[in-house]
N, C-alpha and C positions, 0 to 999 in steps of 0.2 A: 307626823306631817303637819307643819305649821297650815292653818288656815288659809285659804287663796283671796286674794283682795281684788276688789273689783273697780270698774269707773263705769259710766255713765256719759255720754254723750248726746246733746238735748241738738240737733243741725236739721240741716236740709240733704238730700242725697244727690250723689253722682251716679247716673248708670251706666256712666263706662269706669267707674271704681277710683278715680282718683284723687278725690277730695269727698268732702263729704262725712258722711257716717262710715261710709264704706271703708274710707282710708284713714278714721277715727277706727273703725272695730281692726283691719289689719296692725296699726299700730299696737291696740291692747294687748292682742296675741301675741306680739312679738318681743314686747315690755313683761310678759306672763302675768297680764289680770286678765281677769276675766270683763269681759264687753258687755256692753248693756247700750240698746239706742231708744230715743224717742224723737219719732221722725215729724218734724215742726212743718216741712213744705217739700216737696217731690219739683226735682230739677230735672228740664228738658237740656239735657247739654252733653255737651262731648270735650276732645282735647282743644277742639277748634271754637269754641263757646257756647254763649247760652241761649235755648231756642223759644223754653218758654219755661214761665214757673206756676206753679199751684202752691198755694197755703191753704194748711189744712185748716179746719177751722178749729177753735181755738177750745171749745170744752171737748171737743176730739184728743187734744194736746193734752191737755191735765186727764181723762182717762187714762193714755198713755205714762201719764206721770205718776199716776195715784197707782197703777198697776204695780210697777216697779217698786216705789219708793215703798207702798204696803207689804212688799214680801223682801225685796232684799237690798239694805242699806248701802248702797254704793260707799266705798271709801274715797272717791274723786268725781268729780263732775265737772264735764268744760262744755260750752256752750260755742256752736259754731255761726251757722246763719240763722238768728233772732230775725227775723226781716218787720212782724208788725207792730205795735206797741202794744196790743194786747198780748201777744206772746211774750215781749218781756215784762211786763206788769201778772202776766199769772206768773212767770219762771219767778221775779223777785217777791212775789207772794209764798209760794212755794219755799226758798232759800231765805226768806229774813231770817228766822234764827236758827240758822242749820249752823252747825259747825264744823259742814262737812268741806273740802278744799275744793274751790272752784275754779277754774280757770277760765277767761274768756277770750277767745279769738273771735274778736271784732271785724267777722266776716260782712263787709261794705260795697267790695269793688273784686268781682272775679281777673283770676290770671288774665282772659281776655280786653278788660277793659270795661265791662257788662256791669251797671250797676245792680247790686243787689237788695239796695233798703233805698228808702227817701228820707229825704230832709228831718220829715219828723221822727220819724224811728231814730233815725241816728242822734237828736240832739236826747229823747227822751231814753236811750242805751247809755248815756254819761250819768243819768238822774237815776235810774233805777237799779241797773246790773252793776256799774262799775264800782259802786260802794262796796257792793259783798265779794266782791273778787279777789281771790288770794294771787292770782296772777293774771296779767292784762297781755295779750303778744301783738301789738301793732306793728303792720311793715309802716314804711315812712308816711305813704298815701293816709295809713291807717292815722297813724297817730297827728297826723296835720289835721284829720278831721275831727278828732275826739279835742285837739288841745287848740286850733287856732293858732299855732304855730308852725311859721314854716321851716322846714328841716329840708340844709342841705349841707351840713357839718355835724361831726361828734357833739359838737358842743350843745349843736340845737336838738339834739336826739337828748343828752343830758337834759336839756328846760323841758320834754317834753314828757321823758318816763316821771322827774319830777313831782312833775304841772298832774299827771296822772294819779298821782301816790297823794299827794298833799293837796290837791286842790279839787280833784275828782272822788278821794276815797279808796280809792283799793289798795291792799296794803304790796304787792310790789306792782311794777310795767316793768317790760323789757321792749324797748324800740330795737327792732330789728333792721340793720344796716344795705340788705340787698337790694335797696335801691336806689342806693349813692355807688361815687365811683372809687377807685382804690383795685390795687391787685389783692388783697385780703377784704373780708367784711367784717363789720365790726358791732355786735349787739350788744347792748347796755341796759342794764337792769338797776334799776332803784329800789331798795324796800332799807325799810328802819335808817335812812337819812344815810345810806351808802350805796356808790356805784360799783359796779364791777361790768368789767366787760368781757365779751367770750370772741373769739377770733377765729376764723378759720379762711383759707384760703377760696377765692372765685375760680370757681369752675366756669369754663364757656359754654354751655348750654343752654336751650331750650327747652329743655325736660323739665322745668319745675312747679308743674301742676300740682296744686295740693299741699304747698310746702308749710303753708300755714295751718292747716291741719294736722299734718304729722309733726309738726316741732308742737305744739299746743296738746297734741295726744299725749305728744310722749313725754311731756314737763307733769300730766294729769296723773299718768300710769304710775310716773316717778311718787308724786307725792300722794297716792292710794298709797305707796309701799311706805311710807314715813318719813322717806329721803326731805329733807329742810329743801327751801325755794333755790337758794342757791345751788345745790346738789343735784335737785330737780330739772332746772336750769342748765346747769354744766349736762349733764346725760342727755340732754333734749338735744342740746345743740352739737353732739357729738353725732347720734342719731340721724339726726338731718343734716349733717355736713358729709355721711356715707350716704345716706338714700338723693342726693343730690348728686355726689360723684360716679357712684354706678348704679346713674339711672338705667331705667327700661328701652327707650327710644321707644313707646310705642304711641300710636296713633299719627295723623296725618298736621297738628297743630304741637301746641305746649303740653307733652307727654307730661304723664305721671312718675315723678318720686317716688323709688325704688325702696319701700319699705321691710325688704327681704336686705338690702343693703351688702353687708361683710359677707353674710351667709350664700349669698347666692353667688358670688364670686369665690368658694371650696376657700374661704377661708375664713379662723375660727372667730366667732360671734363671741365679743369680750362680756355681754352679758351685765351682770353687777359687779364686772372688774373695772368695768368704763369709769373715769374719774372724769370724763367730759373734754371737751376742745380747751386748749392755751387761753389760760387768763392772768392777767395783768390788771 
């Protein structure tokens, strides 16, 4: 029996389960590593938004980190809601010379509209975390804030994954297209001076709470297991192109993404036969 691989998820929680760690640790399970959380700030919120937040305090955070990291090496770590500057200033303490695969979902602006970080957090998350980041997942909102670019074409998603790789430091972005218009969406990913874009068709719902989480889990899971970024990439975006189509419908606001996905609809779970969504 080969060895089980693990990730690591450094976020803020959901306690109705749809973003968060909660919908980082469902994701691991269902990518088969094994979960690991270190919980950064406790979220009051639901489908319908956010009520109140607590961060915890910060050498609270690195115990939780030194716990982990001192007994069992993660093979992936993605980073959700960083919200203060000290929290990413210990995580990029922590991660300078790791060379383990990181992922950041540049959690800024909840499904609601609710910000999540202020001005300084977000300019000081370009200067610290985005250097060591093997993969960056901004939706449009995201990546306007991290590049100063406005995106409202392919093209400008292209200057901005870019603008993120060559002028930020991380070695790839993928600007994620769900918030422009088109009957298909369209994500774009840059690393080593090439695009590639991943395609899948828009669903009409309101179910997609959490979507940045579970595409960002499951690109983390991918490359715990050794799958290259692109590989990682294509599987994520297959992943969350079923956990979008047969969502949950639950709650009274923007339900949760259906991270049970193929399987919960009695049909069979392609597993590592997934080759990922239509690329071009």
């Amino acid at each position: 029996m080969s060895t089980v691989k693990s990730a690591l998820t450094i976020a803020g929680t959901d306690p109705t389960g749809g973003a968060g760690i909660q919908a980082d640790l469902k994701v691991f399970q269902e990518r088969e590593v094994f979960g690991m959380s270190v919980v950064t700030s406790v979220v009051a919120q639901n489908t319908e938004g956010v009520r109140a937040v607590q961060h915890l305090d910060v050498p609270f955070i690195e115990q939780q980190l030194d716990a982990v990291l001192e007994d069992i090496t993660p093979d992936a770590i993605k980073t959700g809601m960083i919200a203060t500057v000290e929290m990413m200033e210990l995580i990029a303490r922590k991660l300078k010379n790791s060379s383990i695969p990181y992922v950041i979902d540049p959690v800024m602006v909840a499904k609601s509209g609710d910000s999540l970080m202020d001005d300084t957090s977000r300019q000081v998350i370009r200067e610290t975390l985005i250097p060591l980041a093997t993969v960056v997942t901004p939706n449009v909102p995201e990546a306007e804030i991290l590049t100063g670019i406005e995106i409202a074409t392919q093209a400008d998603q292209k200057l901005a994954a870019k603008y993120i790789v060559e002028e930020l430091g991380a070695k790839a972005a993928i600007v994620k297209g769900g918030h422009l218009t088109g009957e298909e969406t369209e994500d774009i990913l840059y690393t080593d001076g090439h695009y590639t874009s991943y395609y899948s068709e828009r669903f009409q719902t309101k179910h997609t709470h959490g979507t940045g989480c579970t595409f960002s889990a499951a690109i983390a899971a991918e490359l715990a297991k050794g799958k290259s970024i692109e590989e990682a990439t294509s599987i994520g975006k297959e992943f969350i192109r079923d956990a979008i189509q047969f969502s949950l419908e639950i709650g009274k606001g923007n339900g949760p993404t259906n991270a049970w996905g193929l399987r919960l609809q009695g049909l069979p779970n392609e597993g590592e036969n997934v080759h990922g969504a239509p690329i071009r």
